[in-house]
C-alpha positions in Angstrom: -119.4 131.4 -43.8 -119.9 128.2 -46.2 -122.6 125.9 -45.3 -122.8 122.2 -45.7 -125.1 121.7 -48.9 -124.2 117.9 -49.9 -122.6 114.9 -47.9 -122.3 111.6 -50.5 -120.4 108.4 -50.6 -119.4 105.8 -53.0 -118.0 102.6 -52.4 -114.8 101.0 -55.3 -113.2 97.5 -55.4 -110.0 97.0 -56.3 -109.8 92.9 -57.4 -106.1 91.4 -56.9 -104.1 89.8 -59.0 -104.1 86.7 -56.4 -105.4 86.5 -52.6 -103.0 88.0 -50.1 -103.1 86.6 -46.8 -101.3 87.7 -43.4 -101.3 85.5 -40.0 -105.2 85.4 -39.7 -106.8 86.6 -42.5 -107.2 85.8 -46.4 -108.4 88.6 -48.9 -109.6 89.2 -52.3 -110.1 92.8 -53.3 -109.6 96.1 -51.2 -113.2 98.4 -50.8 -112.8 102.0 -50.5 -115.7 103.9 -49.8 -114.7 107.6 -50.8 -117.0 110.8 -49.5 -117.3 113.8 -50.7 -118.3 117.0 -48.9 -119.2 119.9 -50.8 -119.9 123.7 -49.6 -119.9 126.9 -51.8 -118.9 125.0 -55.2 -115.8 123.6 -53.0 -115.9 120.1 -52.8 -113.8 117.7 -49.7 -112.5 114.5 -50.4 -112.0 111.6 -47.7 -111.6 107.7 -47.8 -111.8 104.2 -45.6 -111.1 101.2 -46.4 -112.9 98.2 -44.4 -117.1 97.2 -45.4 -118.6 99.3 -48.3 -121.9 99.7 -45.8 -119.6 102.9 -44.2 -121.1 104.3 -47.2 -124.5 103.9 -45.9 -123.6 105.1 -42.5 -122.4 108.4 -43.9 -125.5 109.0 -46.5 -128.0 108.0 -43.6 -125.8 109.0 -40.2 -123.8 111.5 -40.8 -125.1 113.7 -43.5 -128.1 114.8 -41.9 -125.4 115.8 -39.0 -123.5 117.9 -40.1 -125.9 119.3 -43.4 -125.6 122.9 -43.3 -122.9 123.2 -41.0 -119.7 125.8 -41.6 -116.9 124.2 -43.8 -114.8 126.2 -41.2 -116.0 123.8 -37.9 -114.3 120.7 -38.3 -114.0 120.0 -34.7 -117.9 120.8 -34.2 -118.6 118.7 -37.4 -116.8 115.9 -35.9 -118.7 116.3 -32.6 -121.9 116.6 -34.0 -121.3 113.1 -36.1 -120.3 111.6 -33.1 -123.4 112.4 -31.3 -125.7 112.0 -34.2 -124.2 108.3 -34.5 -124.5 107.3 -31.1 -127.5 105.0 -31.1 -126.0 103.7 -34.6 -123.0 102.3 -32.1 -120.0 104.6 -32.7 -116.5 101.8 -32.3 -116.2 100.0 -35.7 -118.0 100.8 -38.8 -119.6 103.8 -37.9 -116.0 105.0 -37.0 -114.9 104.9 -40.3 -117.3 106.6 -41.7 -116.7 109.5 -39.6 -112.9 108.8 -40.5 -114.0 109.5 -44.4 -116.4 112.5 -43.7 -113.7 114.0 -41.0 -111.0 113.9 -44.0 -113.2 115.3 -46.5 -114.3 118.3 -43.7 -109.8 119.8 -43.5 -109.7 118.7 -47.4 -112.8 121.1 -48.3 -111.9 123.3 -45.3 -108.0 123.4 -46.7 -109.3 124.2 -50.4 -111.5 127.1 -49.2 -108.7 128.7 -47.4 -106.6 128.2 -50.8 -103.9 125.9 -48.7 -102.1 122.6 -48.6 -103.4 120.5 -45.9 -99.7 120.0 -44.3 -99.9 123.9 -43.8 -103.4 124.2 -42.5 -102.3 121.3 -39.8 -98.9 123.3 -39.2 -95.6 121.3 -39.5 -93.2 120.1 -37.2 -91.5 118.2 -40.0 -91.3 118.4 -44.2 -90.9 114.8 -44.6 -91.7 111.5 -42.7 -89.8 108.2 -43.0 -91.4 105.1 -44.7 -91.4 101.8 -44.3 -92.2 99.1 -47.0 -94.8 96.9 -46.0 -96.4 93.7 -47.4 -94.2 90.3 -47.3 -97.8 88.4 -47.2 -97.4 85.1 -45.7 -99.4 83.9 -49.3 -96.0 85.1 -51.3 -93.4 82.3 -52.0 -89.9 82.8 -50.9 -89.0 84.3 -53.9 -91.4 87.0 -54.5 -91.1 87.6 -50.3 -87.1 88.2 -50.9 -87.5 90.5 -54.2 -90.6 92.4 -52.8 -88.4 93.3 -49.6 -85.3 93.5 -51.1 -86.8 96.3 -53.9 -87.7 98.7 -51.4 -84.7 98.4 -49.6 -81.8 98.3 -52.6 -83.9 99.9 -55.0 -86.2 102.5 -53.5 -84.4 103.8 -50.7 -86.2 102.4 -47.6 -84.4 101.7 -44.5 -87.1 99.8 -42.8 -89.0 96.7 -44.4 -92.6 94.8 -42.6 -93.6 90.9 -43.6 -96.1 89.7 -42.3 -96.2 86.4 -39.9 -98.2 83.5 -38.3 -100.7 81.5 -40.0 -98.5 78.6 -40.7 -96.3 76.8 -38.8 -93.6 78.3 -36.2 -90.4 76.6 -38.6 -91.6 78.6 -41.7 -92.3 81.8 -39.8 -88.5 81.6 -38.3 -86.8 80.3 -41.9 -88.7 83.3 -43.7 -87.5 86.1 -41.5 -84.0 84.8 -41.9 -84.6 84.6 -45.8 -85.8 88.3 -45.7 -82.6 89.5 -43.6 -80.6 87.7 -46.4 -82.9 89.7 -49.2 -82.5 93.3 -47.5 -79.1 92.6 -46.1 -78.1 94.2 -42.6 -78.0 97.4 -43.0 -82.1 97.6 -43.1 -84.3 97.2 -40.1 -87.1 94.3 -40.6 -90.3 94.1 -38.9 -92.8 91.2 -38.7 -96.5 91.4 -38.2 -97.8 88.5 -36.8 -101.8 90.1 -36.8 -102.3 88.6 -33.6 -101.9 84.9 -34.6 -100.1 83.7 -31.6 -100.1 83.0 -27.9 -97.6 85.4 -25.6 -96.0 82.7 -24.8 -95.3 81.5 -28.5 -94.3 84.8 -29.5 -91.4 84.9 -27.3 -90.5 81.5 -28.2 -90.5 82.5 -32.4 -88.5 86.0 -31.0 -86.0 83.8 -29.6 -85.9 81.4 -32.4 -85.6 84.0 -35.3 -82.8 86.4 -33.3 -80.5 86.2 -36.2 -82.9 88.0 -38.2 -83.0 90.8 -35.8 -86.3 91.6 -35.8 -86.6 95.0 -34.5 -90.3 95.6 -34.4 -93.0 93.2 -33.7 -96.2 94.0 -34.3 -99.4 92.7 -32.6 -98.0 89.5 -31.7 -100.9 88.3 -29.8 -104.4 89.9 -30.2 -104.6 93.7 -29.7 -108.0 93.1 -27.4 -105.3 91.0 -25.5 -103.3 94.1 -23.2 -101.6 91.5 -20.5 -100.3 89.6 -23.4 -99.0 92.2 -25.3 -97.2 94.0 -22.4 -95.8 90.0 -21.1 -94.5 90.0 -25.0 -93.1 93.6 -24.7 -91.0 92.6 -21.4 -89.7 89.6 -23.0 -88.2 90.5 -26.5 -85.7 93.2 -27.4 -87.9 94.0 -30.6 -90.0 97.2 -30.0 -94.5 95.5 -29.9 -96.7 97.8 -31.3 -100.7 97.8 -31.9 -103.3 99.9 -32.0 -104.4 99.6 -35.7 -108.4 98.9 -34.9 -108.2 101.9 -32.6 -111.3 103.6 -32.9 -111.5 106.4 -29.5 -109.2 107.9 -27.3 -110.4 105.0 -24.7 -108.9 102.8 -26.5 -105.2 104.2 -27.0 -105.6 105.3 -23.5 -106.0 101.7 -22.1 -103.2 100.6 -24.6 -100.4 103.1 -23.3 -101.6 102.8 -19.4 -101.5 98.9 -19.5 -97.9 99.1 -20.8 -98.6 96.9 -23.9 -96.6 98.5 -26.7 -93.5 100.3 -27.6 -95.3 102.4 -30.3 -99.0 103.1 -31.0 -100.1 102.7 -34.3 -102.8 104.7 -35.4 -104.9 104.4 -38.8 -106.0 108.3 -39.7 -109.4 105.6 -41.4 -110.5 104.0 -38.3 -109.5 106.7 -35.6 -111.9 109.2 -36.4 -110.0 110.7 -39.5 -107.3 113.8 -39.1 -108.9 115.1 -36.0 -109.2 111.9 -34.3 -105.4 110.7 -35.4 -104.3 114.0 -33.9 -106.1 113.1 -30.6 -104.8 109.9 -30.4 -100.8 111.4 -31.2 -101.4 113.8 -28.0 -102.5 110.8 -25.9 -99.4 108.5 -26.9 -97.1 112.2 -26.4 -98.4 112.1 -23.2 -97.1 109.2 -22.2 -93.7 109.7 -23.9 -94.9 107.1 -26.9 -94.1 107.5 -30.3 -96.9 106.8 -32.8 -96.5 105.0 -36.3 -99.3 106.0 -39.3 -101.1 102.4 -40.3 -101.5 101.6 -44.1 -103.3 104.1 -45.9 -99.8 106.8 -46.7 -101.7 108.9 -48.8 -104.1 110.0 -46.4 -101.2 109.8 -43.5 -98.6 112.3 -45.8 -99.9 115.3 -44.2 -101.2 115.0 -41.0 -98.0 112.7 -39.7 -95.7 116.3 -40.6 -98.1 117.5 -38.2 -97.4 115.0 -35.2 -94.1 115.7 -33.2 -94.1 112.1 -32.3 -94.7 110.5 -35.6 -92.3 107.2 -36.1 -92.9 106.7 -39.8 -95.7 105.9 -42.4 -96.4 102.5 -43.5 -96.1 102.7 -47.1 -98.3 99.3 -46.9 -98.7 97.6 -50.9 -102.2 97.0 -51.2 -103.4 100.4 -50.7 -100.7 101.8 -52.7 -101.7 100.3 -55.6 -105.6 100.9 -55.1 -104.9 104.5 -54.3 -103.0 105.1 -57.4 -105.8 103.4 -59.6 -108.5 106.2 -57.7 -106.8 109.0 -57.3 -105.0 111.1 -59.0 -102.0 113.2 -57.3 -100.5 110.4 -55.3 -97.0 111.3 -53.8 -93.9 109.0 -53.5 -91.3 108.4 -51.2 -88.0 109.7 -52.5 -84.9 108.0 -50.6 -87.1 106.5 -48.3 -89.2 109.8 -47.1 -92.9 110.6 -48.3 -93.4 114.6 -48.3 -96.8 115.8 -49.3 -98.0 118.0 -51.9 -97.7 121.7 -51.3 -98.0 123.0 -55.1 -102.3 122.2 -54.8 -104.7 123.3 -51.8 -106.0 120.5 -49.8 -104.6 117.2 -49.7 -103.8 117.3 -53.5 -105.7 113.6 -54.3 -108.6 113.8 -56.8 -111.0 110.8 -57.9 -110.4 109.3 -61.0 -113.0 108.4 -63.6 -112.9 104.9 -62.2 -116.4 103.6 -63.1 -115.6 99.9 -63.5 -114.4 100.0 -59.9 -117.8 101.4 -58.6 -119.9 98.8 -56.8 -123.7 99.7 -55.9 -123.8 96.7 -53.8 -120.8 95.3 -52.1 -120.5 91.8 -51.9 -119.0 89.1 -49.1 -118.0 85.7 -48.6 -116.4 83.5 -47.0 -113.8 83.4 -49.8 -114.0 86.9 -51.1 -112.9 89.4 -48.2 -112.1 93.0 -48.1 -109.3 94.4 -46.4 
């Protein structure tokens, strides 16, 4: 046995170069709050993205929870942070903070049995597919075309996401048709409208842009909004998914019952972390739903080989590029697949000495989001 000895969190910004924006929102910078479990000199890793006061759920919540716990109870861990948060009001923030502790619980609990993570969750695959994702409704035309038209001509990808909405409906329909010109029509493209129209309006835009041949269609009204989506879902040939704020089973439950999407998407940093990604996969499996990994592809390598109904692993631009700042031992998708590290126990990432990232006291506006 290993006991718990130390639960700790941190929270980073990552400043962009300019704002991004998608169909409802505009941001700044990307927070990552990163915990660290250690036991027996063996120290766990896990991240979220989202408000840096996760950090102070997880120092004041969850620690005390789980604090001399065994590394080897991950499922009990995760029980006992659930309970322990429950008059903290477990949906939301608190989630993700048990999302980053959960991870860091199978990466401490991988690296004590001296195994990759993908092993320790058993395989059903080597490899999952990626898709590129960004196309902010911010970039102009140009940058859209060559940011979509890189990942499909250049690195491989058969599957390409821009986002949608925001604007108005005649430069939402001329910039999908720009980006089936840019990847050409081989690749598949998908739009994200982040829940910026009506049902109603979304059908209309479908209709409107079917020479681009949108084939996925992602929250086209509000996720919250399960008549909508499903009326949207019976409507268009593209396949609707949601699911991305998912935070309990209840919630993917009610998503698949209602009808609403074609694919649940599921975000291993909101969910509930590995263990709650893996609950969510069984409730899409069982009823015949494929689920698709949102943003976040390092964390999603390894437990996606572990889902027999993954789709594929957003490989989404922002959180690429703040992962790769840090952590060290990021993976890559070769030919348009991301396999995870098997050379290293664990989940293979490591923090980087990335002090001038490090805030004490996170910050918000009205003009400086995170994401």
């Amino acid at each position: 046995m290993a006991a718990i000895t130390d639960v700790s969190a941190d929270v980073y910004q990552i400043e962009l170069d300019e704002p991004h924006a998608d169909g409802t929102l505009t941001w700044r910078h990307i927070t990552v709050v990163i915990s660290t479990v250690r036991a027996d000199g063996v120290t766990g890793v896990g991240w979220t993205y989202g408000a840096g006061g996760a950090a102070d759920v997880i120092r004041d919540v969850l620690a005390p929870a789980i604090d001399g716990m065994d590394t080897m109870d991950v499922q009990g861990c995760w029980q006992a942070m659930r309970v322990g948060a429950r008059n903290a009001l477990v949906p939301g923030l608190v989630m993700s903070a048990i999302s980053a502790v959960d991870i860091a619980l199978w990466d401490l609990k991988a690296k004590t049995l001296g195994t990759p993570l993908s092993w320790l969750l058993g395989r059903v695959r080597t490899a999952v597919p990626v898709y590129g994702s960004g196309g902010f409704t911010s970039l102009g035309e140009d940058e859209l075309g060559r940011q979509l038209g890189t990942w499909v001509h250049e690195d491989g990808m058969s599957s390409v996401k821009m986002k949608i909405g925001g604007t108005t409906d005649e430069r939402d329909v001329r910039r999908m048709n720009l980006a089936r010109q840019a990847i050409g029509s081989g690749a598949q493209l998908f739009v994200d409208a982040n829940g910026a129209y009506t049902a109603k309006q979304a059908v209309r835009i479908a209709d409107r842009a079917a020479e681009a041949d949108v084939t996925w269609l992602e929250e086209p009204v509000s996720s919250n909004d399960l008549t909508g989506l499903a009326m949207v879902r019976n409507a268009v040939q593209a396949d609707v998914a949601a699911g991305e704020y998912g935070t309990s089973e209840g919630y993917f439950r009610e998503m698949c019952q209602a009808g609403a999407v074609d694919c649940l998407q599921v975000d291993v940093t909101r969910c509930g972390g590995i263990t709650g990604f893996l609950r969510a996969a069984a409730i899409a499996g069982s009823f015949e739903l494929e689920i698709s990994s949102h943003t976040a592809p390092q964390l999603h390598a390894a437990v996606s080989c572990a889902v027999p109904n993954i789709r594929h692993i957003e490989w989404f631009s922002d959180h690429v590029r703040a992962d790769e700042i840090l952590f060290a031992g990021c993976v890559r998708p070769d030919d348009g697949f991301l396999t995870p590290q098997t050379e290293l126990s664990g989940h293979g990432l490591a923090v980087r000495d990335a002090t001038d990232h490090r805030v004490q006291f996170p910050t918000w506006s009205a003009t400086s989001r995170s994401l």
